[in-house]
Backbone as CSV, one residue per row, in Angstrom:
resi,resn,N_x,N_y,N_z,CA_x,CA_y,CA_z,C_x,C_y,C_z
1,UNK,-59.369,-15.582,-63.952,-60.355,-14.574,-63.580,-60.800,-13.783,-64.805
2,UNK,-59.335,-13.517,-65.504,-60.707,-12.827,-66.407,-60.825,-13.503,-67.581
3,UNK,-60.763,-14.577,-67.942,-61.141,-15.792,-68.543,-63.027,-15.988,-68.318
4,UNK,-63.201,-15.409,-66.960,-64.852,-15.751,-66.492,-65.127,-14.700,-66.101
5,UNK,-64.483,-13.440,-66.522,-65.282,-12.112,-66.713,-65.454,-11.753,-68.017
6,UNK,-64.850,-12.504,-69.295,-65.211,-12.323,-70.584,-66.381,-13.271,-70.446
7,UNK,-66.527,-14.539,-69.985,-67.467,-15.501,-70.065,-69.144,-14.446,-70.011
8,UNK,-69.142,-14.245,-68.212,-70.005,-13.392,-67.812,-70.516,-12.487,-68.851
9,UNK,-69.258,-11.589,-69.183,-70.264,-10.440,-70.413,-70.477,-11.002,-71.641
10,UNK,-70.181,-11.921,-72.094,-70.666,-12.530,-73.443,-72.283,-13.035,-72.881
11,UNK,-72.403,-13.603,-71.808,-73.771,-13.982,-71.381,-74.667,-12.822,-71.115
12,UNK,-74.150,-11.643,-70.891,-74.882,-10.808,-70.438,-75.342,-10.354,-72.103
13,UNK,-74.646,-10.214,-73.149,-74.850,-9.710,-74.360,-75.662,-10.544,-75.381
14,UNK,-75.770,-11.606,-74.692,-76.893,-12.900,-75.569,-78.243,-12.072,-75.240
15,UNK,-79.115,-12.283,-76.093,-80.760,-11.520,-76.010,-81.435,-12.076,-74.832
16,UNK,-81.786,-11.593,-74.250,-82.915,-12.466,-72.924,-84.147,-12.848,-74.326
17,UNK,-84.411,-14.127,-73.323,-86.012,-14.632,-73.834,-86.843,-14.074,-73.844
18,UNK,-88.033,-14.580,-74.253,-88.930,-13.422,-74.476,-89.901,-14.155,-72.778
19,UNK,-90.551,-13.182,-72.174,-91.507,-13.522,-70.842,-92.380,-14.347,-71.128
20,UNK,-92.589,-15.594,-69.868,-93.384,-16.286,-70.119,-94.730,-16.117,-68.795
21,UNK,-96.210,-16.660,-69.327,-97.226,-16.757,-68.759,-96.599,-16.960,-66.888
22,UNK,-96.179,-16.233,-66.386,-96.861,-16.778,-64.373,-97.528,-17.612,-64.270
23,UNK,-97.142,-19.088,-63.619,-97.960,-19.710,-63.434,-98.903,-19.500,-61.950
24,UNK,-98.974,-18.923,-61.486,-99.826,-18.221,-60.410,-101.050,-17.229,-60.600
25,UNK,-100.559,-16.426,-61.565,-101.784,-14.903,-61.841,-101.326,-14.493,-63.417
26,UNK,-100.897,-15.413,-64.156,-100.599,-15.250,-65.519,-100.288,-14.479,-65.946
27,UNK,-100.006,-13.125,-65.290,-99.290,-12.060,-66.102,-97.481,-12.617,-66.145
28,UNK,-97.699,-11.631,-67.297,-96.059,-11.676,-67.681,-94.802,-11.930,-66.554
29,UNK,-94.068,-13.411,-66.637,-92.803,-13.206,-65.947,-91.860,-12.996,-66.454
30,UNK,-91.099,-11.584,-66.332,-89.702,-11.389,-66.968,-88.780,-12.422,-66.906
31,UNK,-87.933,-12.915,-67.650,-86.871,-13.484,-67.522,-85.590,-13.052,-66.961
32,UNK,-84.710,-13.662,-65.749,-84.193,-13.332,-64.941,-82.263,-13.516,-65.634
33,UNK,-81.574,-12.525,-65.365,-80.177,-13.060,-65.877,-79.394,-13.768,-64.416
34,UNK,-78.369,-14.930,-64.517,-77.599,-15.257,-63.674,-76.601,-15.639,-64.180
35,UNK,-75.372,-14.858,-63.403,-73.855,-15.105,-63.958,-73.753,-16.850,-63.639
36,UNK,-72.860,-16.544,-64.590,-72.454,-17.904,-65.886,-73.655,-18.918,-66.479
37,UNK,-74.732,-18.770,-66.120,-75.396,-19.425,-66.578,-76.309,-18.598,-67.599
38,UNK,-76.409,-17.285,-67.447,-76.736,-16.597,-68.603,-78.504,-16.277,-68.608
39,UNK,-79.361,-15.782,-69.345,-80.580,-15.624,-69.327,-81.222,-17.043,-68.921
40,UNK,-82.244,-16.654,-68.005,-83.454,-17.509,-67.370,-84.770,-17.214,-67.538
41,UNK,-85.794,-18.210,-67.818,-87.029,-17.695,-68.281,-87.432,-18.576,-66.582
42,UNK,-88.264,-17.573,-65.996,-89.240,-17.611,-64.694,-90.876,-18.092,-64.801
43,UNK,-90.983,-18.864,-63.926,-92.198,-19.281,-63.513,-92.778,-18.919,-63.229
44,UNK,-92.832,-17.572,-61.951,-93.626,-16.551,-61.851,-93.013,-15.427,-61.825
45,UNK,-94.040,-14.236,-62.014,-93.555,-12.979,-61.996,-93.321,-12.275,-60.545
46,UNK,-92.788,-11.481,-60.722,-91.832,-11.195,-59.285,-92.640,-10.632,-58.315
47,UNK,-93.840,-10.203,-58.436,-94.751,-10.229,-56.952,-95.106,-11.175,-56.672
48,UNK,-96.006,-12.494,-57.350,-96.157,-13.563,-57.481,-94.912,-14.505,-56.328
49,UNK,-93.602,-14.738,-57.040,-92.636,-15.178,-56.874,-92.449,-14.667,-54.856
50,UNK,-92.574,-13.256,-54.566,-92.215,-12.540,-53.442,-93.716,-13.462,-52.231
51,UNK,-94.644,-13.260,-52.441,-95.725,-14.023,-51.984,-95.324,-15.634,-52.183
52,UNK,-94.970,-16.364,-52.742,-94.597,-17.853,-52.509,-93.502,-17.735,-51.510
53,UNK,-92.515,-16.742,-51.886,-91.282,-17.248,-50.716,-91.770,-16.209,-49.031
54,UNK,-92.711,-15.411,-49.332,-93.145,-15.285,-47.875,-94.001,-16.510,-47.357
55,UNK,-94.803,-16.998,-47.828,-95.281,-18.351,-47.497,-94.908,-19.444,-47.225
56,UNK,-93.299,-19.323,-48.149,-92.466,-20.547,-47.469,-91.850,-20.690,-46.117
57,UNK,-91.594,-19.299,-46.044,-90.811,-18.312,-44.753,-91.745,-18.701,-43.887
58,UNK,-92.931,-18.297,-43.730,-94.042,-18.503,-42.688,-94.094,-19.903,-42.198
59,UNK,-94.533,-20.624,-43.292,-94.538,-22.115,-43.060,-93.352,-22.723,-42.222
60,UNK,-92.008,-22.323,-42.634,-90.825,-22.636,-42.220,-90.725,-22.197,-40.877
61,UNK,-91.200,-20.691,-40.692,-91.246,-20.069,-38.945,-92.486,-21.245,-38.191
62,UNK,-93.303,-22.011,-38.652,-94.720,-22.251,-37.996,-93.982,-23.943,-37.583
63,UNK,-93.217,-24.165,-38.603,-93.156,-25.904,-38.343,-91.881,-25.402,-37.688
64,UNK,-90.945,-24.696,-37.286,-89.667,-24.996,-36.256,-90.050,-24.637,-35.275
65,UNK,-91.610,-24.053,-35.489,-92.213,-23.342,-33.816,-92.611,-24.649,-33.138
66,UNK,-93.449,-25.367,-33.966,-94.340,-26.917,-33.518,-93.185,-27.726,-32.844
67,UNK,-92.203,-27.781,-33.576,-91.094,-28.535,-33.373,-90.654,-28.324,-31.989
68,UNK,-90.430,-27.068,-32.102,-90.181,-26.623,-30.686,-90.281,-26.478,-29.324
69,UNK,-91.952,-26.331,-29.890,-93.034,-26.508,-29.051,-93.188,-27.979,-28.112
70,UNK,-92.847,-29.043,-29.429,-93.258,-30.339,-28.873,-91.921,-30.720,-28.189
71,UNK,-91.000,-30.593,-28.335,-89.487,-30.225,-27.268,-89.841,-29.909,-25.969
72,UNK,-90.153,-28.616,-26.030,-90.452,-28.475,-24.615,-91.600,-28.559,-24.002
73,UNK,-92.614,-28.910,-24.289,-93.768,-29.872,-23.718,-93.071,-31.331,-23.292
74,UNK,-92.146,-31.770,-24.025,-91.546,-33.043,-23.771,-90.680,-33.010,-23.008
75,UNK,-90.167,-31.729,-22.459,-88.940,-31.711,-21.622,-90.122,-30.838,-20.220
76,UNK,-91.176,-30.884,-19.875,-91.544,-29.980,-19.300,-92.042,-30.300,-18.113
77,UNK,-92.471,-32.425,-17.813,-93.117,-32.933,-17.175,-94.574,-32.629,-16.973
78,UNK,-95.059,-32.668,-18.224,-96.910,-32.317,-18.128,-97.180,-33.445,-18.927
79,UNK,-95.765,-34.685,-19.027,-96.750,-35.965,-19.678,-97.627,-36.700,-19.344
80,UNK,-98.474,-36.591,-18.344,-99.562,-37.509,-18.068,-100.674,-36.495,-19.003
81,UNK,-101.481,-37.345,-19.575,-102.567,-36.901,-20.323,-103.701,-35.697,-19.540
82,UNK,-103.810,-36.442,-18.533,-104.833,-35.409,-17.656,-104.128,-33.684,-17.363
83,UNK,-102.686,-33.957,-16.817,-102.020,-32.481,-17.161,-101.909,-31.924,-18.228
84,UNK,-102.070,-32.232,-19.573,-101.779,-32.042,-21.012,-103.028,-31.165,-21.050
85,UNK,-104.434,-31.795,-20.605,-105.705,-31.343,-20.717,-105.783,-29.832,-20.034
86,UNK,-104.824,-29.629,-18.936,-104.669,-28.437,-18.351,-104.718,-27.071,-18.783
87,UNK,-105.971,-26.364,-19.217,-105.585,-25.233,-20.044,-106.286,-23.603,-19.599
88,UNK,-106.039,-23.294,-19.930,-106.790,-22.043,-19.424,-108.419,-21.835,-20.240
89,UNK,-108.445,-22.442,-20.992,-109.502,-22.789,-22.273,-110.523,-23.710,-21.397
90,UNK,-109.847,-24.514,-20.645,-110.500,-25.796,-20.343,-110.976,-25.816,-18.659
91,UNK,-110.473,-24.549,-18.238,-110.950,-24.122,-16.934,-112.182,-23.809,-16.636
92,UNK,-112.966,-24.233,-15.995,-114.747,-24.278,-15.507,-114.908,-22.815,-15.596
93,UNK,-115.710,-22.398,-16.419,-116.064,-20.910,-16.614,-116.575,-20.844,-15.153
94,UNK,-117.530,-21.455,-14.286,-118.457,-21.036,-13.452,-117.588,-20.792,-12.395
95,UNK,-115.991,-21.170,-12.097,-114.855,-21.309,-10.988,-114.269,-20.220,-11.376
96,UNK,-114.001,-19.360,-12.492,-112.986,-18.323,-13.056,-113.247,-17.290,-12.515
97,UNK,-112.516,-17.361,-10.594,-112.291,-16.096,-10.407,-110.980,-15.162,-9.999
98,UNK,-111.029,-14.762,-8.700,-109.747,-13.624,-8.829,-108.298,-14.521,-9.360
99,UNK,-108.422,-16.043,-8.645,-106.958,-16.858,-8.621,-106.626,-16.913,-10.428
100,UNK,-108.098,-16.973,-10.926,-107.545,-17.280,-12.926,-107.426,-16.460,-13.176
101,UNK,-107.417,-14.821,-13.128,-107.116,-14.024,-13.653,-105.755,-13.790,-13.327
102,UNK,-105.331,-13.604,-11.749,-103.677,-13.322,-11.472,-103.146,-14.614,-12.206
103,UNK,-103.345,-15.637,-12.663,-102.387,-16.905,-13.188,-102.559,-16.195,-14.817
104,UNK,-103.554,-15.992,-15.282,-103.872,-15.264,-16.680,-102.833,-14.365,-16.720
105,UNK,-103.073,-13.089,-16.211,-102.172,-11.750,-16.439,-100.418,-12.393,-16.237
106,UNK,-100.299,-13.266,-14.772,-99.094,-13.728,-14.914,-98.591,-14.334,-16.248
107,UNK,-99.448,-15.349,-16.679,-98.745,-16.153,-18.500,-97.925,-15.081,-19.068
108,UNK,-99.502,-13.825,-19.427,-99.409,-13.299,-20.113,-98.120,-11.896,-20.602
109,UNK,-97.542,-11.657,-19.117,-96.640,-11.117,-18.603,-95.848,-11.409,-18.585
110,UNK,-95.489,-12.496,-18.545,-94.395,-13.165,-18.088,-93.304,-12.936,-19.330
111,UNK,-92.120,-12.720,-18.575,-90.401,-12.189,-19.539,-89.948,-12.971,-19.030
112,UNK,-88.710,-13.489,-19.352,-87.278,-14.066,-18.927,-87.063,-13.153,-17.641
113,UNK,-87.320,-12.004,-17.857,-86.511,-10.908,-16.636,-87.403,-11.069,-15.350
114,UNK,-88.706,-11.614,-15.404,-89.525,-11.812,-14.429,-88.848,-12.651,-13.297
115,UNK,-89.001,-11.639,-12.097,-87.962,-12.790,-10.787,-89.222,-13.167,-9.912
116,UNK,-90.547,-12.712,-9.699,-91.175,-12.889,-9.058,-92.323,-13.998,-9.444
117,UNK,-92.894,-14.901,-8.339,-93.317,-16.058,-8.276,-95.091,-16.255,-8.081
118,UNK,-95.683,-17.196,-8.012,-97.127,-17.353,-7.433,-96.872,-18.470,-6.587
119,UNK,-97.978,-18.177,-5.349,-97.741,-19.641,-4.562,-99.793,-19.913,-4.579
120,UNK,-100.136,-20.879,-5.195,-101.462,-20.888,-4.969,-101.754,-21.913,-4.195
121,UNK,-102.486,-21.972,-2.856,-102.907,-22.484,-1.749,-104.361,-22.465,-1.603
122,UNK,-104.899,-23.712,-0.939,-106.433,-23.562,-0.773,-106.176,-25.176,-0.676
123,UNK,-107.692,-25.928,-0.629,-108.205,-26.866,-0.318,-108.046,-28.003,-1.293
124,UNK,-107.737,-29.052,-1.060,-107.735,-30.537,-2.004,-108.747,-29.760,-3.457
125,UNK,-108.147,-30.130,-4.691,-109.709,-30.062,-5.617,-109.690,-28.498,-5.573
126,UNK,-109.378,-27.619,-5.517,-109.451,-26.045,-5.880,-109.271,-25.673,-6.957
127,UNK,-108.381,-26.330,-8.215,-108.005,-26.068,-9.111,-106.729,-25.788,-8.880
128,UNK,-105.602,-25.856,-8.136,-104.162,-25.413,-8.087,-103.582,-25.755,-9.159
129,UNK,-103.849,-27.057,-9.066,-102.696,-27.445,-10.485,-103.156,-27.445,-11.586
130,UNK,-104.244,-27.132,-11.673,-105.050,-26.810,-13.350,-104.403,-25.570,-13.788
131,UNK,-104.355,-24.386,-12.859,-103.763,-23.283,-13.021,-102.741,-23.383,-13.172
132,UNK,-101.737,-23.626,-12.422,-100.443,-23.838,-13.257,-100.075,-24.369,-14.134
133,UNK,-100.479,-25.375,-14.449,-100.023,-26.548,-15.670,-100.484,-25.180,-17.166
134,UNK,-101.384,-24.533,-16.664,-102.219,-23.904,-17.667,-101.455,-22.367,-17.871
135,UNK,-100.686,-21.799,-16.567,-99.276,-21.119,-17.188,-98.853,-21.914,-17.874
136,UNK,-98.138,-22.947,-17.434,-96.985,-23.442,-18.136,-97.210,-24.284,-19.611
137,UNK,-98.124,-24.453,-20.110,-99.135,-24.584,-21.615,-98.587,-23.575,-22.249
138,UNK,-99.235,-22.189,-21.384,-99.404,-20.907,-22.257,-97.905,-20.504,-22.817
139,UNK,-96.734,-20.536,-21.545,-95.696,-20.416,-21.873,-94.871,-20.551,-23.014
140,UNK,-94.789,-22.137,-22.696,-94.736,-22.872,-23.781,-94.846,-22.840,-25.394
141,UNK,-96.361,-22.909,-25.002,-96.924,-22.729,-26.606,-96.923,-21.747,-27.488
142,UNK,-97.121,-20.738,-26.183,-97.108,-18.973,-26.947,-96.256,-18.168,-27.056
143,UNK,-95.549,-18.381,-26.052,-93.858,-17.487,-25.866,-92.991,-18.708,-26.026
144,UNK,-93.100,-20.022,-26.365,-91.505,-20.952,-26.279,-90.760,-20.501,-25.098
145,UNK,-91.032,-20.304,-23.944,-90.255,-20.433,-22.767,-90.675,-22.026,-22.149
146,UNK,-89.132,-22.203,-22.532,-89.055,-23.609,-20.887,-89.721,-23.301,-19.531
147,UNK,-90.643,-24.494,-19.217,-91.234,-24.642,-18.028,-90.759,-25.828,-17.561
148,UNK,-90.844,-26.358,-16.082,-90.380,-27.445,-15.447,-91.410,-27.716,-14.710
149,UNK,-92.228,-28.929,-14.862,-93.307,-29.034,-13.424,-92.923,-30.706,-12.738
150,UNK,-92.995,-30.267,-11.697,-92.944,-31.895,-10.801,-93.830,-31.451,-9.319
151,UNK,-94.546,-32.682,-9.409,-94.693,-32.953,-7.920,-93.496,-33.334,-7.086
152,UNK,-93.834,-32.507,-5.977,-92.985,-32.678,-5.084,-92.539,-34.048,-4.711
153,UNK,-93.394,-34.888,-4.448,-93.112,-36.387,-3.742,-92.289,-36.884,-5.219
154,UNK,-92.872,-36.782,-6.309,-91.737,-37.352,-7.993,-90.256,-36.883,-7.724
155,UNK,-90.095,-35.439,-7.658,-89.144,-34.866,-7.020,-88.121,-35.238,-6.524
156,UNK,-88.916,-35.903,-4.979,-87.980,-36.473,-3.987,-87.357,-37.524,-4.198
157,UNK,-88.092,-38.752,-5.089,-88.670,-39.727,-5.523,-87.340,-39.762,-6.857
158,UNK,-87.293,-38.999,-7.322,-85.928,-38.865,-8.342,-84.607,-39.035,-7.850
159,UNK,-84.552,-38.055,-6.890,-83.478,-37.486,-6.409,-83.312,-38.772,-5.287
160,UNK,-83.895,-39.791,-4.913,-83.536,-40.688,-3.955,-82.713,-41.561,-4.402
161,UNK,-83.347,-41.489,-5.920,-82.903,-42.520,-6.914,-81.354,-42.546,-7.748
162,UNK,-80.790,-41.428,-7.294,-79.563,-41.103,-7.655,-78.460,-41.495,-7.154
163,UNK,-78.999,-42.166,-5.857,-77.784,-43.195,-5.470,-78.538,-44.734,-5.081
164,UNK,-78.040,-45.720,-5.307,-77.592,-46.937,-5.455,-77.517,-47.474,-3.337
165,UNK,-77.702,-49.137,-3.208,-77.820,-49.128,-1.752,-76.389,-48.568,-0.810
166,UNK,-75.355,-48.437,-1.713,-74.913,-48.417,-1.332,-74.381,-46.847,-0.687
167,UNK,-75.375,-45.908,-1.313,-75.215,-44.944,-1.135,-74.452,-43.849,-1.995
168,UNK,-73.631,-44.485,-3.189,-72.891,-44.288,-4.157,-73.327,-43.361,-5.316
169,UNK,-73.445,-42.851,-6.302,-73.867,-41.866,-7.185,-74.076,-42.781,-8.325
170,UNK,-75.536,-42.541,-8.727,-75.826,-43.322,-10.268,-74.901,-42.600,-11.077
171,UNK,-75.056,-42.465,-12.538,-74.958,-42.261,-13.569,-74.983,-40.759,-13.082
172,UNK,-76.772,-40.529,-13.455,-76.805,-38.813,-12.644,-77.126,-38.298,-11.555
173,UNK,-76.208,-38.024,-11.169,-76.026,-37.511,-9.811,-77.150,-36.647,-9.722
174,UNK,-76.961,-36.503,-7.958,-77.844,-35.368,-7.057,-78.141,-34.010,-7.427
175,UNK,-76.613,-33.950,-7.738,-76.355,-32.416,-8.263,-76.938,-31.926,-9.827
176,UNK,-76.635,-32.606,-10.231,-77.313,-32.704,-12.098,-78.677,-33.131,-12.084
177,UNK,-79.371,-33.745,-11.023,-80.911,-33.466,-11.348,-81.474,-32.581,-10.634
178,UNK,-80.896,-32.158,-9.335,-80.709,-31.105,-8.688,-81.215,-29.560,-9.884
179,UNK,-80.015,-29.665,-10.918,-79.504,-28.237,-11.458,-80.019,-28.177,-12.486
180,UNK,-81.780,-29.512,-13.233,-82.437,-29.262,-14.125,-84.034,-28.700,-13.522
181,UNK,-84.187,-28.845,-12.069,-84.947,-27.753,-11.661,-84.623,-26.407,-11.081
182,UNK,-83.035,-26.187,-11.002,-82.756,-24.388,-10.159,-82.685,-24.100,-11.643
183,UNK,-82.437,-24.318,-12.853,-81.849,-23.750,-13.806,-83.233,-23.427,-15.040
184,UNK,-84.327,-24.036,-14.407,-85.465,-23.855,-15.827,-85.967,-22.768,-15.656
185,UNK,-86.232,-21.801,-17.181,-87.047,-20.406,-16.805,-87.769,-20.593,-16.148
186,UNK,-88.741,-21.323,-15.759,-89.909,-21.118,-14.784,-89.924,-22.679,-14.240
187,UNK,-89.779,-22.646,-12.888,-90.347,-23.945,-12.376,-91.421,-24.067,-11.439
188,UNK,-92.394,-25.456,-11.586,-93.801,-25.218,-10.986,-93.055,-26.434,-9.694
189,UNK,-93.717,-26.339,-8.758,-93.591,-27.233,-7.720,-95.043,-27.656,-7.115
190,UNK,-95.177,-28.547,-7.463,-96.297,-28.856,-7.641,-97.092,-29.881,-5.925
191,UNK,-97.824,-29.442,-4.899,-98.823,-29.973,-4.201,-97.341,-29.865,-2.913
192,UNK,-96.313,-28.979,-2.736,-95.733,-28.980,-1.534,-96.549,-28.738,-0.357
193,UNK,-96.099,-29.518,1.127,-96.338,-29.996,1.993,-96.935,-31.033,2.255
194,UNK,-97.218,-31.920,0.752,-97.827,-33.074,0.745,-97.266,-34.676,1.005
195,UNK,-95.286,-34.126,1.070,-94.556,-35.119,1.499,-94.248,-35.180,2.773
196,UNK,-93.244,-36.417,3.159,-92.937,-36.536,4.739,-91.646,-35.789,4.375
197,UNK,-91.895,-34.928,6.274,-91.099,-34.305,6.256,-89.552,-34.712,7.068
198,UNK,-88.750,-34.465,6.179,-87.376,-34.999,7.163,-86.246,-33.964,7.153
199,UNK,-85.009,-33.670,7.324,-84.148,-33.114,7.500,-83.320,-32.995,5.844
200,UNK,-83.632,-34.401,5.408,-82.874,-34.239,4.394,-83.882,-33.865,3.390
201,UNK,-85.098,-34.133,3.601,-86.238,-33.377,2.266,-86.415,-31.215,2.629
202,UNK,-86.010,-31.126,3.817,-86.071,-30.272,4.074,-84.733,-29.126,3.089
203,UNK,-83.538,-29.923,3.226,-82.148,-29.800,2.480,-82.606,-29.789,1.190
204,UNK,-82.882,-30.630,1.000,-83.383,-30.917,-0.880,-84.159,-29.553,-0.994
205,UNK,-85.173,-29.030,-0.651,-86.290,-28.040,-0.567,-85.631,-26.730,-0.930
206,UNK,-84.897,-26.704,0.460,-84.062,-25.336,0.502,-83.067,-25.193,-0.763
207,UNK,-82.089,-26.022,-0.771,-81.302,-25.750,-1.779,-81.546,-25.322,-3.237
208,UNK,-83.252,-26.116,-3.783,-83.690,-25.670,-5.001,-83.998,-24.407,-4.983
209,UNK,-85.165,-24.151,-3.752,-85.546,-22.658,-3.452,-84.996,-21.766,-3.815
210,UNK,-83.616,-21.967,-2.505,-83.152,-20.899,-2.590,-82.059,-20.704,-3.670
211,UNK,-81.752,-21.719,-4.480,-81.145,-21.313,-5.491,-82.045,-20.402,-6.317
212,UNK,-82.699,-20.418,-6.722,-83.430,-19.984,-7.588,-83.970,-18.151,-7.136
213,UNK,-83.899,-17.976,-5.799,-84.364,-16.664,-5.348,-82.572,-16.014,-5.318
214,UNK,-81.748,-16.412,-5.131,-79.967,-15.944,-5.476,-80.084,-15.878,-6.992
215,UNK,-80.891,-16.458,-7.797,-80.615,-16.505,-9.518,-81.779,-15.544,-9.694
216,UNK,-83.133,-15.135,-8.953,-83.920,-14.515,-8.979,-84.855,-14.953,-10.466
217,UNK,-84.921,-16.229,-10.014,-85.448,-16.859,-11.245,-87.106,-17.385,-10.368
218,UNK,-87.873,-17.340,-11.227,-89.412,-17.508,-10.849,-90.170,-18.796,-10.251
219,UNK,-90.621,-18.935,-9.622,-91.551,-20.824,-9.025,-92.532,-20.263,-8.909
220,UNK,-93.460,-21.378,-9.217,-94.309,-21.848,-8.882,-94.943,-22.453,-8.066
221,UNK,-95.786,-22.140,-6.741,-95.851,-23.239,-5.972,-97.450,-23.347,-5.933
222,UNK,-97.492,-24.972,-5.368,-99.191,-25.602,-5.068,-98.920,-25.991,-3.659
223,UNK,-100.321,-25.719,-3.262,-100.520,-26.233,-2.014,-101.421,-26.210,-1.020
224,UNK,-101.510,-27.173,-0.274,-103.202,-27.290,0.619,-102.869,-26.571,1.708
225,UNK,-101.660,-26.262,1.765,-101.842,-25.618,3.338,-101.439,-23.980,3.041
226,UNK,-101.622,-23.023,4.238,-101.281,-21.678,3.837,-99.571,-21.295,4.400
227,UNK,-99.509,-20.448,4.168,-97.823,-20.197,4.101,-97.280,-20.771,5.892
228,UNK,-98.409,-19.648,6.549,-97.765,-20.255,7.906,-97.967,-21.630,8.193
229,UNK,-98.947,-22.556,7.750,-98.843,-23.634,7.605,-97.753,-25.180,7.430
230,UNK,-97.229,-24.297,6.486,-96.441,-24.544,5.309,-94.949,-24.344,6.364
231,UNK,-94.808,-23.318,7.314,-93.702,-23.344,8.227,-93.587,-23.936,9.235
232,UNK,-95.026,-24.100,9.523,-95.004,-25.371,10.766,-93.964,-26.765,10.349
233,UNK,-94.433,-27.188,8.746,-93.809,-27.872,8.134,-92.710,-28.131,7.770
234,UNK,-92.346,-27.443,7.212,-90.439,-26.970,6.831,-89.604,-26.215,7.951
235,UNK,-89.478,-24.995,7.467,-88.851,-24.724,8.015,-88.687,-23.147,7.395
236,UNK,-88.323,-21.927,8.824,-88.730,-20.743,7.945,-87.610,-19.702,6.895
237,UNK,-86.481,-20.804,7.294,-85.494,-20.461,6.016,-85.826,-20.917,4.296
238,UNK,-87.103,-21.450,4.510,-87.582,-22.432,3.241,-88.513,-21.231,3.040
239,UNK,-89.849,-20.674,3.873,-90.869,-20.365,3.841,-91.058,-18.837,3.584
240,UNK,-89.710,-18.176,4.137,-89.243,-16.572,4.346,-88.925,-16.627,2.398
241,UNK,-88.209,-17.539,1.982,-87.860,-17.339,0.604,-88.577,-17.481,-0.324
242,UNK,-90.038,-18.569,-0.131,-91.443,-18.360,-0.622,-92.187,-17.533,-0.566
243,UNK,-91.878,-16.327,0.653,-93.192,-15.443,0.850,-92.246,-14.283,0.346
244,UNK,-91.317,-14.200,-0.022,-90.340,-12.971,-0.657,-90.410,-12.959,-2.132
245,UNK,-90.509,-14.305,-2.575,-90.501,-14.467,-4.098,-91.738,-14.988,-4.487
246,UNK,-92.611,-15.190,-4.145,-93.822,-15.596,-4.162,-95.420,-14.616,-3.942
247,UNK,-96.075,-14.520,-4.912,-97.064,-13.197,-4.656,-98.302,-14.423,-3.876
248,UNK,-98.798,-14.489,-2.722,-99.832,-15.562,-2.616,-101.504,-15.330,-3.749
249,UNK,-101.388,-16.618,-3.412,-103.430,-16.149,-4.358,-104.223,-17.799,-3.979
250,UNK,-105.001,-17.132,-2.649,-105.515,-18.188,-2.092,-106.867,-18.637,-3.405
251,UNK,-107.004,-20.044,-3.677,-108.294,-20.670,-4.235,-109.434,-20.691,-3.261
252,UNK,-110.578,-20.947,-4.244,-112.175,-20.398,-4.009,-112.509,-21.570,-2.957
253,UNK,-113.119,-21.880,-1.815,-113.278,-23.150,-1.462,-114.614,-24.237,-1.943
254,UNK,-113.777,-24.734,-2.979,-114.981,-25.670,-4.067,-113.887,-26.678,-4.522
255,UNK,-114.572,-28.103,-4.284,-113.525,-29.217,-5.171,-114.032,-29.096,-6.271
256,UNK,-112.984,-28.575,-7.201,-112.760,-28.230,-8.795,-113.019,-29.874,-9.093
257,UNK,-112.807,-30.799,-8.888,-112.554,-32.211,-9.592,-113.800,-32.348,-9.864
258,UNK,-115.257,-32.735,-9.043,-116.203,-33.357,-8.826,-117.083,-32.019,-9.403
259,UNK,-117.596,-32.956,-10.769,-118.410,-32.265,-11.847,-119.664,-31.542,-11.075
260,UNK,-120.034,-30.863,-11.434,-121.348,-30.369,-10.871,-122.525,-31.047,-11.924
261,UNK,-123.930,-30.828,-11.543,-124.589,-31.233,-12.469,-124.969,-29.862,-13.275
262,UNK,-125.398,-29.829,-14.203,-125.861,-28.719,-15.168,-127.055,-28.594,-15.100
263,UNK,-127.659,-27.457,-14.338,-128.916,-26.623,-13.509,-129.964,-26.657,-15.228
């Protein structure tokens, strides 16, 4: 030790160099001292130098954001291209009324701590799922919160698939695909009441639901029919936990799909 604390001050007592040109804004860069290696002549001068490594910093915050970003777009189920297109940008100015603004202010609002939901209902072609997909974009992209979207019938359609003829448990079970929609910050459920209804889709229904209103965690719902509708259908242990956690916001009656012509 002090073998390399005589080292150190003999380096410190050697002359610094003389400053060389910044290669950035050419004024003078002092030369920098570093133990054991002794005087350093610098490339740029130290405002210079402070502006490159905030730029690196930035760059470095912007590409682990992209990164991130493309993670959970990839974990989010909005891979079909036409949902990708889903944006709030890309929403028919001439359709933008009360339903895009409550989905707007919702994005825009939206915390982790948020327990409360949207259920948007109206007619085939309203825009339901443009609006949501177009939270769950904004989410995403702007706040990095995990979103989850599935149609309901994919859904069911998963979860059937988890056992084998024999009735047996794949690989991943019921419960584990089950617990990657109660568990995502925000999940969209996308065109419910559009499947057949049975006892055990009814089970499947409830259990996500209402997990999620016990975790007081947020959904999303789509759908052609209106709430009481929607109970004719299910069932009102399903429907009581939608209209508790769920703010409604009926769509305009216009099929959003079928272009208009330009007047």
């Amino acid at each position: 030790m002090e073998k390399l604390e005589i080292t150190i001050k003999q380096k410190e007592n050697e002359p610094a160099p003389p400053a060389t040109a910044c290669k950035r804004c050419g004024k003078p860069a002092e030369p920098k001292f570093i133990a054991l290696l002794g005087w350093r002549q610098q490339d740029h001068c130290d405002l210079c130098q402070k502006i490159i490594s905030d730029e690196l910093e930035k760059k470095a915050r912007e590409e682990s954001r992209k990164n991130k970003t493309t993670i959970l777009l990839g974990q989010s189920g909005l891979g079909k291209e036409l949902l990708m297109r889903m944006t709030f940008d890309s929403y028919e100015p001439q359709y933008r009324g009360n339903a895009y603004d409550v989905a707007k202010e919702y994005a825009e609002k939206f915390g982790i701590e948020i327990a409360k939901g949207l259920l948007f209902y109206g007619r085939a072609g309203s825009g339901k799922t443009h609006l949501a997909c177009s939270i769950a974009r904004y989410l995403i992209e702007q706040k990095q919160i995990g979103v989850k979207f599935v149609r309901i019938v994919d859904l069911l359609s998963d979860i059937r698939r988890t056992f084998d003829e024999n009735e047996n448990y794949r690989t991943e079970n019921e419960s584990e695909l089950i617990g990657k929609y109660t568990k995502a910050p925000l999940l969209i459920l996308d065109d419910l009441g559009s499947e057949k209804t049975t006892d055990w889709v009814r089970q499947i229904l409830y259990q996500i639901i209402d997990e999620r209103w016990l975790e007081q965690m947020p959904i999303i719902i789509t759908s052609n029919l209106t709430l009481n509708e929607l109970d004719g259908r299910l069932e009102e242990r399903i429907t009581s936990r939608i209209a508790g956690m769920c703010q409604r916001v009926e769509m305009r009656d216009h099929d959003y799909r079928i272009k208009k012509p330009t007047p």
